[in-house]
C-alpha positions as CSV (number, residue, x, y, z in Angstrom):
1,X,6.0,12.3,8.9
2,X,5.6,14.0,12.2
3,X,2.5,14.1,14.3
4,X,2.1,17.2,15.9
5,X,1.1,17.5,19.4
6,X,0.7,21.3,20.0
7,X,-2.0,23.6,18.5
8,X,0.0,27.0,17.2
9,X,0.5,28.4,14.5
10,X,-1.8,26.6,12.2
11,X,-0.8,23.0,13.1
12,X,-3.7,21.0,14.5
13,X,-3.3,18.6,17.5
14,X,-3.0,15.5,16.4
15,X,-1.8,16.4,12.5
16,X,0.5,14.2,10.7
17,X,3.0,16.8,8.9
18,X,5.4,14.9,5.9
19,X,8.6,16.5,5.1
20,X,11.0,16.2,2.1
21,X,14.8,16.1,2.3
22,X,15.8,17.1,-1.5
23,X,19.3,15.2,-0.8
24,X,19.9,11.1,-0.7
25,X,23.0,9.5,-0.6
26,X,23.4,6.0,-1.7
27,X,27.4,4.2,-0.5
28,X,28.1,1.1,-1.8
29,X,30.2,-0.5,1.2
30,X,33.8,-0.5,-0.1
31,X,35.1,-4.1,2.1
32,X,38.1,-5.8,1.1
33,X,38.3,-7.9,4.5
34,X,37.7,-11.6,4.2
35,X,34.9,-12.2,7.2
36,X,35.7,-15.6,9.3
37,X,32.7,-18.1,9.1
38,X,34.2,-19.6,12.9
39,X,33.4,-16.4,14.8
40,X,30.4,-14.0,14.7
41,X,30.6,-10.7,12.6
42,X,30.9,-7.7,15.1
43,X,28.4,-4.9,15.7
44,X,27.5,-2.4,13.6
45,X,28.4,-4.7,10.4
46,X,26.4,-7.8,11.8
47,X,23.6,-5.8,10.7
48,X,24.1,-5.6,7.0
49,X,26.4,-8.6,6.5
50,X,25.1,-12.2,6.0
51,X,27.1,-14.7,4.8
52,X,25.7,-17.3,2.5
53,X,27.2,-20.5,3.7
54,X,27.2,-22.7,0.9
55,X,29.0,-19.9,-1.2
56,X,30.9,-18.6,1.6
57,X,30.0,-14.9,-0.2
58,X,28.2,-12.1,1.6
59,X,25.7,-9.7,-1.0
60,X,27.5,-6.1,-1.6
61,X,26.0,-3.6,1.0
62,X,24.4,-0.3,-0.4
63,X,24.2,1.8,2.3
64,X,21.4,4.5,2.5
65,X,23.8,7.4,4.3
66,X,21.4,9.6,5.9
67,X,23.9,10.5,8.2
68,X,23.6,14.4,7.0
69,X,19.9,15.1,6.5
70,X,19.7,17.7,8.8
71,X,16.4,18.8,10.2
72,X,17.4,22.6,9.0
73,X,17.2,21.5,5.2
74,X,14.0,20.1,5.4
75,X,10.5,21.3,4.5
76,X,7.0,20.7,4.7
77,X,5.1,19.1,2.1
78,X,1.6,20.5,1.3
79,X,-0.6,21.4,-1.3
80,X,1.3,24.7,-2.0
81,X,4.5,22.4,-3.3
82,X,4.3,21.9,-7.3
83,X,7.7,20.2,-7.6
84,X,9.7,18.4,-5.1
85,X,13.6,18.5,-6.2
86,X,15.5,15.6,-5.2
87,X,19.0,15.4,-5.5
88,X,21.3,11.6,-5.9
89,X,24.4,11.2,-5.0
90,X,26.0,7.6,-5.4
91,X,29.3,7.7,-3.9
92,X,31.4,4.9,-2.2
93,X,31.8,4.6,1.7
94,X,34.6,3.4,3.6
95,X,34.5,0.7,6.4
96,X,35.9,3.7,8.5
97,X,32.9,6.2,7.8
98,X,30.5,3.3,7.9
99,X,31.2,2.3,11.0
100,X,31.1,5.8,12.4
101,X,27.6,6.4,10.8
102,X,26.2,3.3,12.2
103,X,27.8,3.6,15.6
104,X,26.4,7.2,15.9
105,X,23.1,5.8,15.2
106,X,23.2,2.4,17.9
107,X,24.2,5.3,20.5
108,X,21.4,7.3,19.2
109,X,19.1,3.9,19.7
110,X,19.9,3.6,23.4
111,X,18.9,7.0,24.8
């Protein structure tokens, strides 16, 4: 949802405006690498890794990639909307792509 701050074309100030993307994509993290319990798991994975210390096992990560949800493809949700399509892919990710997804988005975090 977006609140908007201008009063044109229709939109009052102060109006909270949803949109829908019709597109998710859900990874499931494809890690083969054995993590060391002696040092600290590096940025962008120490978000989504914990590793359970009595089983010295981590939980698989399924990733919510909304790396390419692009503004353009979005649309407003009103009253005029009967049916919102939603499309689901399920797709592995590599640590590659991972990392450059989450990486994009720290940057994005720090400006």
């Amino acid at each position: 949802a977006v609140v908007s701050t201008q009063s044109t074309g229709g939109v009052v100030d102060g109006e909270v405006i949803s949109y829908w993307h019709p597109n998710i994509t859900i990874s499931f993290l494809d890690d083969q690498r054995v993590w060391s319990t002696s040092q600290p798991i590096p940025p962008p994975f120490d978000k989504w890794i914990h590793i359970e210390e009595e089983e010295m096992q981590y939980r698989p990560v399924l990733y919510i990639n909304d790396y390419w949800e692009l503004a353009a493809d979005m649309f407003t949700v009103n009253e005029t909307i009967d049916v919102l399509p939603l499309s689901i892919t399920y797709a592995p990710i590599s640590i590659f792509y991972f990392q450059i997804y989450e990486a994009q988005k720290m940057q994005k975090d720090w400006n």
